[in-house]
C-alpha beads as a LAMMPS data file, in Angstrom:
LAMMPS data file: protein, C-alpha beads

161 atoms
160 bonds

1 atom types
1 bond types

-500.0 500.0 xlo xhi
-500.0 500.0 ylo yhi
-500.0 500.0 zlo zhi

Masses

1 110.0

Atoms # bond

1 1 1 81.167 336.952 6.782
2 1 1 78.823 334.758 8.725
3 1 1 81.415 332.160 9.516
4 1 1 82.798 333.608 12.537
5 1 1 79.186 333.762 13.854
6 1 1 78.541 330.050 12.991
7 1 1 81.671 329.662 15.162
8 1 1 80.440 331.234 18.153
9 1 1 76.995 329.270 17.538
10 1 1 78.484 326.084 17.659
11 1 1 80.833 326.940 20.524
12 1 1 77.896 328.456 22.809
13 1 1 76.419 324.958 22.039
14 1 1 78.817 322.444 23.284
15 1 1 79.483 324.648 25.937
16 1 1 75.945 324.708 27.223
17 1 1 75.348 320.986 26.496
18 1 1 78.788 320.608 28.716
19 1 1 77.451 322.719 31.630
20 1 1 74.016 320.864 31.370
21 1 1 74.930 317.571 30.635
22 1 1 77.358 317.371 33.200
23 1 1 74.971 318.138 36.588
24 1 1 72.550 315.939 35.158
25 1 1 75.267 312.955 34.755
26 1 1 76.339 313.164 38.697
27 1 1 72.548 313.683 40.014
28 1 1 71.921 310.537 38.187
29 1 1 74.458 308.575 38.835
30 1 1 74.260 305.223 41.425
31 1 1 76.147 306.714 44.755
32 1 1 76.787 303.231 45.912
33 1 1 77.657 300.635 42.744
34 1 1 76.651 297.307 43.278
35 1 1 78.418 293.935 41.653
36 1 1 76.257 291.935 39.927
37 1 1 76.375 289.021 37.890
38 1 1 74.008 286.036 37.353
39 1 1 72.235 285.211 40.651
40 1 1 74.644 286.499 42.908
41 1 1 75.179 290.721 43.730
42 1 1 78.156 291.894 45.667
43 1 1 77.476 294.736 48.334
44 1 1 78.589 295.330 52.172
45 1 1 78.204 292.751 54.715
46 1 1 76.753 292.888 58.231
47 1 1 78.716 289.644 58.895
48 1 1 82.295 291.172 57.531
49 1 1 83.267 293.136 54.920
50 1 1 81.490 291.988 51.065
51 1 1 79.302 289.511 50.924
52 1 1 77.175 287.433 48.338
53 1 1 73.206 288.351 47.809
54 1 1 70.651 286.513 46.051
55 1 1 69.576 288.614 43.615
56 1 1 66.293 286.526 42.926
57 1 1 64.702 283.447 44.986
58 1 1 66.563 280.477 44.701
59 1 1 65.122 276.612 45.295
60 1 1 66.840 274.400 47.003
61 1 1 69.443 271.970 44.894
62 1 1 69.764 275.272 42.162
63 1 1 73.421 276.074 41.220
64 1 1 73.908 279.328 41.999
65 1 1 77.939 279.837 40.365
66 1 1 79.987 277.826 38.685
67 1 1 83.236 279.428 39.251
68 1 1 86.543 278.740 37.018
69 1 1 89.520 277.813 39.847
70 1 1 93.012 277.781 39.176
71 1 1 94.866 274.726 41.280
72 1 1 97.882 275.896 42.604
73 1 1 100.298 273.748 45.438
74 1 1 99.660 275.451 49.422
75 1 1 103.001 276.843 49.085
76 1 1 101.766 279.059 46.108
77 1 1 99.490 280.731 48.373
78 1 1 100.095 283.271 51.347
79 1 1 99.542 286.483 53.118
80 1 1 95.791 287.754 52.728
81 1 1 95.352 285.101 49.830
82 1 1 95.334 281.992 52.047
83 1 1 91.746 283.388 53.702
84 1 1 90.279 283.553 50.058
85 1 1 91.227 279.751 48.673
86 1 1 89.421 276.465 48.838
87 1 1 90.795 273.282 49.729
88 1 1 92.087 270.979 45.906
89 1 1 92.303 267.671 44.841
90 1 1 95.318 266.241 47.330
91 1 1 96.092 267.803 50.599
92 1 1 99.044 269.945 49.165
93 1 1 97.030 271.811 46.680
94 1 1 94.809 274.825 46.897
95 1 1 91.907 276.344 44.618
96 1 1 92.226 280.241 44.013
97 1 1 88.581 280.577 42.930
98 1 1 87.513 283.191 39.788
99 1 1 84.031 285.136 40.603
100 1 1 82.382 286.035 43.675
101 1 1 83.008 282.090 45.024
102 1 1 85.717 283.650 46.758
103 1 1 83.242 286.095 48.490
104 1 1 80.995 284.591 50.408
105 1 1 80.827 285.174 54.343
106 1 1 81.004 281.601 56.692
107 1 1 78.185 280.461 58.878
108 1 1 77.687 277.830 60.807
109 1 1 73.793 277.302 59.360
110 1 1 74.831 277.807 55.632
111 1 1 72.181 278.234 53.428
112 1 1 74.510 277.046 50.312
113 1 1 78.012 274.440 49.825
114 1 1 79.940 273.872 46.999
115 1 1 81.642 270.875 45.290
116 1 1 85.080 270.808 43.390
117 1 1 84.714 269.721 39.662
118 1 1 86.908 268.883 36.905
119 1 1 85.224 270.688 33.618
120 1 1 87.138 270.468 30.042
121 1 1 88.633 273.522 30.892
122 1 1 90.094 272.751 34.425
123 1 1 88.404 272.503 37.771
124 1 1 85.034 274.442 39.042
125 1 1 84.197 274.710 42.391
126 1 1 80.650 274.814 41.855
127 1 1 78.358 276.348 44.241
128 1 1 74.403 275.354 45.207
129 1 1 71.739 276.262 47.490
130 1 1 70.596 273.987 50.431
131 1 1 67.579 275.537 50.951
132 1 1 65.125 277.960 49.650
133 1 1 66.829 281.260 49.761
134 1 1 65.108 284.246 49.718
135 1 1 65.847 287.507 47.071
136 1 1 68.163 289.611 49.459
137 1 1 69.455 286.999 51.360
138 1 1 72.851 286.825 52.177
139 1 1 74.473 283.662 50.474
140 1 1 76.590 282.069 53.597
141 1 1 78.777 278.458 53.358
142 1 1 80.557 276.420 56.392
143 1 1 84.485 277.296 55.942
144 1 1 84.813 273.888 58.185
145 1 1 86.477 273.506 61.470
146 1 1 90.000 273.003 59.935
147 1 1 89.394 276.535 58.726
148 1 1 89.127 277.973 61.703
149 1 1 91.852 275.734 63.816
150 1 1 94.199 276.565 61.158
151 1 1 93.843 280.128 62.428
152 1 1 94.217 279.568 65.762
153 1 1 90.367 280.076 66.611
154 1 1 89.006 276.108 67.097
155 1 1 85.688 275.719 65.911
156 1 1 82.855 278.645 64.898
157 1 1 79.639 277.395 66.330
158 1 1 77.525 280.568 65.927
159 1 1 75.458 281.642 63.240
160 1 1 77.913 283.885 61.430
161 1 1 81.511 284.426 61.814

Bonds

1 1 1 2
2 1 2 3
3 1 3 4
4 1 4 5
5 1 5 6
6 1 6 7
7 1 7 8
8 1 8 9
9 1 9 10
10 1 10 11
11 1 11 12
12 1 12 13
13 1 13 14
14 1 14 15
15 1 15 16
16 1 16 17
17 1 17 18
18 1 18 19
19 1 19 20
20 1 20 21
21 1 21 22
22 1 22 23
23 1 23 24
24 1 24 25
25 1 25 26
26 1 26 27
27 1 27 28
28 1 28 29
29 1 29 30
30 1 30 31
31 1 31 32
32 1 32 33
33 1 33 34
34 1 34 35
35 1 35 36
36 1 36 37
37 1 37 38
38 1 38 39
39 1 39 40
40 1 40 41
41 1 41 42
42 1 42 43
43 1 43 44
44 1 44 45
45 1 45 46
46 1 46 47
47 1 47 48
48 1 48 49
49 1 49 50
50 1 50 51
51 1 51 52
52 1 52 53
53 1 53 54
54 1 54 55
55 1 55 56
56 1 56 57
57 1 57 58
58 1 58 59
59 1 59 60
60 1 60 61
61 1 61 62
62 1 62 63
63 1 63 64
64 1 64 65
65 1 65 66
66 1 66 67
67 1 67 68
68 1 68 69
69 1 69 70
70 1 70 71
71 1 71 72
72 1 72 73
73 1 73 74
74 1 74 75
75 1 75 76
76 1 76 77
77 1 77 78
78 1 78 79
79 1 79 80
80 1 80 81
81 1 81 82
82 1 82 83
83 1 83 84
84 1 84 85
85 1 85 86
86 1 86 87
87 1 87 88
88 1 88 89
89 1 89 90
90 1 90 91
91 1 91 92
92 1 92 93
93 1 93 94
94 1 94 95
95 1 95 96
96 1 96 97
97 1 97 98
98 1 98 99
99 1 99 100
100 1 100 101
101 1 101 102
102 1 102 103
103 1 103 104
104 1 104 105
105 1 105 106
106 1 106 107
107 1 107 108
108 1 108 109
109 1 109 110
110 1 110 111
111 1 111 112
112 1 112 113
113 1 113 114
114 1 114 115
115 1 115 116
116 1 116 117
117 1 117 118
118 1 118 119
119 1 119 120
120 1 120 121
121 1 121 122
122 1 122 123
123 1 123 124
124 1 124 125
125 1 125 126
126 1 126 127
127 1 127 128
128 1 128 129
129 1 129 130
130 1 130 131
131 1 131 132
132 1 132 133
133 1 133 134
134 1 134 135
135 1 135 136
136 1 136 137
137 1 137 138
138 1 138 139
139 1 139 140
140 1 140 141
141 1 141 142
142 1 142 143
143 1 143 144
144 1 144 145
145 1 145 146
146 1 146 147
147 1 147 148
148 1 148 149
149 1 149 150
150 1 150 151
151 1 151 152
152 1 152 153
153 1 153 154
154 1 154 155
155 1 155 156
156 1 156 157
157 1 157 158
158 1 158 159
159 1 159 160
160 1 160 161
């Protein structure tokens, strides 16, 4: 009867692919995952919270995201949301930003901006570098005085807020 013993062959196999396989998975796993997509990684900020990375060098004038946007009216938008959206087309309505356009810390030196556009598929809030920017950098924008006065803190004049 060697059936019972091809049994216990192919059990004392998985088994000891299990107990090998599975040490080797966590020892090579990435302790700290990083978001990436395109030209821009997500990871910790110094500034606050995430931020945006280069991933590569970018020259000045390069778009770095073109991000989808839904349009929604300022009274769509509140609690932690309303720190996260971009100013729309009239001064009632609101962008709520798709990718990591929402993610990027303020400074008052930016080393990108963005512009609002209206694609076939709805508006973009397209964002492009000012300057050089190294790989590593962090990716920074102005959030604009109204920004800040709309939170009670007048105007940011340092490098990063």
């Amino acid at each position: 009867m060697p059936a019972p013993n091809i049994y216990l062959a192919v059990s004392i196999a998985l088994a000891s692919g299990v107990a090998i396989g599975i040490p080797i998975g966590m020892l090579s796993r990435n302790k700290k995952p990083k978001v990436r997509r395109g030209l821009v990684g997500i990871d910790a900020s110094p500034v606050s919270g995430r931020g945006a990375f280069a991933l590569r060098s970018i020259r000045e004038g390069e778009i770095i995201e073109q991000c989808p946007a839904l349009e929604v009216t300022d009274r769509d938008v509140g609690g932690e949301l309303v720190n996260y959206v971009f100013y729309g087309s009239a001064e009632d309505r609101r962008l709520v930003v798709m990718g990591y356009g929402m993610l990027f810390n303020h400074s008052s030196q930016p080393n990108v901006a963005y512009y609002r556009q209206e694609a076939t598929t709805g508006a973009e809030l397209v964002i492009y570098a000012l300057r050089d920017i190294s790989k590593g950098e962090e990716l920074f924008y102005n959030y604009g005085d109204e920004w800040w006065s709309t939170r009670g803190q007048g105007s940011q004049t340092g490098t990063n807020s």
